[in-house]
LODREN-802190 format. One line per 10 residues: number of its first residue (from 1); their letters; for each residue x, y, z of C-alpha. Coordinates in steps of 0.05 Angstrom, whole numbers, plus 32768, in hexadecimal, padded with zeros to 4 digits. Layout:
// LODREN-802190
NUM = a = X Y Z; ...
//
This chain:
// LODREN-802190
1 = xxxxxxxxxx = 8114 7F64 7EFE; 80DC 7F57 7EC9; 80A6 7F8D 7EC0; 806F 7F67 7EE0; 809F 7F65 7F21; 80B2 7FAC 7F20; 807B 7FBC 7F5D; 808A 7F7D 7F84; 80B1 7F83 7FCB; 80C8 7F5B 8000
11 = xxxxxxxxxx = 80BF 7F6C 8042; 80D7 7F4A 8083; 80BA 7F50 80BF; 80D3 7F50 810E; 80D5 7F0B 8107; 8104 7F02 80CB; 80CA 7EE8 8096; 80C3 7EFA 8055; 8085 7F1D 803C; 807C 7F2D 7FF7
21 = xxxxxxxxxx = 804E 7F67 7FDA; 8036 7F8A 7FA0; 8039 7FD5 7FAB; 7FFA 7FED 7F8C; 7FFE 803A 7FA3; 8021 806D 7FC6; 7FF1 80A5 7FE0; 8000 80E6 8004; 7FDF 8104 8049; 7FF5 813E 806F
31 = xxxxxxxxxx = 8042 8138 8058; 804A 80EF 8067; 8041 80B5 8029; 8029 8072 8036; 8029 8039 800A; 7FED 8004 7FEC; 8008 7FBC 7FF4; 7FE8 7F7D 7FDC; 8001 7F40 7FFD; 8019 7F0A 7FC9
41 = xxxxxxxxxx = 7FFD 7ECD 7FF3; 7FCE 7E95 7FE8; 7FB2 7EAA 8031; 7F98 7EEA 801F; 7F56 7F02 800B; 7F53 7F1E 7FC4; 7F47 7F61 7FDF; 7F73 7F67 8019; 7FA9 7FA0 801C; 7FDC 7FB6 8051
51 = xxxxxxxxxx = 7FE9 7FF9 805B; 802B 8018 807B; 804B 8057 8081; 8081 805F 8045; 80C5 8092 8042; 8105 8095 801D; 8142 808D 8050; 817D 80BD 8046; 8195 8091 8017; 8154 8089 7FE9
61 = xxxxxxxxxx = 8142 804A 8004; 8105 8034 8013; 80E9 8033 804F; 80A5 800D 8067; 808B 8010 80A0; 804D 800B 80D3; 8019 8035 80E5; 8015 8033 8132; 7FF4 8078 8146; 7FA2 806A 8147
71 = xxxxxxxxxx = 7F91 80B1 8130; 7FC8 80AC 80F7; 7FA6 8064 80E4; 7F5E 8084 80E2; 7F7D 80B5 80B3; 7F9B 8089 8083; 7F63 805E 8081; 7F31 8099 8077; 7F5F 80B6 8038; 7F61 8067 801F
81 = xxxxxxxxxx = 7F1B 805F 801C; 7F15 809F 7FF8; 7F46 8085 7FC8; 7F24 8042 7FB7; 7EE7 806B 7FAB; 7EF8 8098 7F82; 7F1E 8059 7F56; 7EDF 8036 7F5E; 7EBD 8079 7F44; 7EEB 8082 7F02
91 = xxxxxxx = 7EE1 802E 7EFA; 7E93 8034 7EF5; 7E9A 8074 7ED0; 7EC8 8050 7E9B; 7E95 8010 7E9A; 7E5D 8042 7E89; 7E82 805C 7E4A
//
């Protein structure tokens, strides 16, 4: 796999399609990781992201998967907000200098 593919992944959902991403993050709340993914589409806006739940199986693998619990959703999307601020924070800082 080229370097410029290493954060690319395939997904499939419950309907058999393929669904490729870029994984742009993994962030951490309250034991559990989720992952950043930017669909690689024509379809999608330029700044739409997916998030879902991410874990290692017993075997290391990589598991996806979604978010279905409403409090755990508000969560995540509370810490992800943070998280684009404070990137859009160091950005600005880093345009100043």
């Amino acid at each position: 796999m080229s370097e410029a593919n290493e954060n690319v992944l395939v997904l499939v959902d419950e309907e058999g399609t393929e669904h490729s991403f870029d994984l742009l993050d993994i962030f951490e709340i309250e034991d559990n990781k989720y992952a950043v993914l930017f669909p690689l589409n024509e379809d999608c806006a330029e700044d739409e992201v997916v998030v879902m739940k991410y874990a290692l199986d017993d075997n290391g693998e990589e598991l996806f998967s979604d978010i279905e619990d409403d409090d755990e959703w508000e969560r995540v999307t509370e810490a992800y907000d943070k998280l684009v601020e404070e990137y859009d924070d160091l950005d600005d800082e880093e345009e100043d200098n």
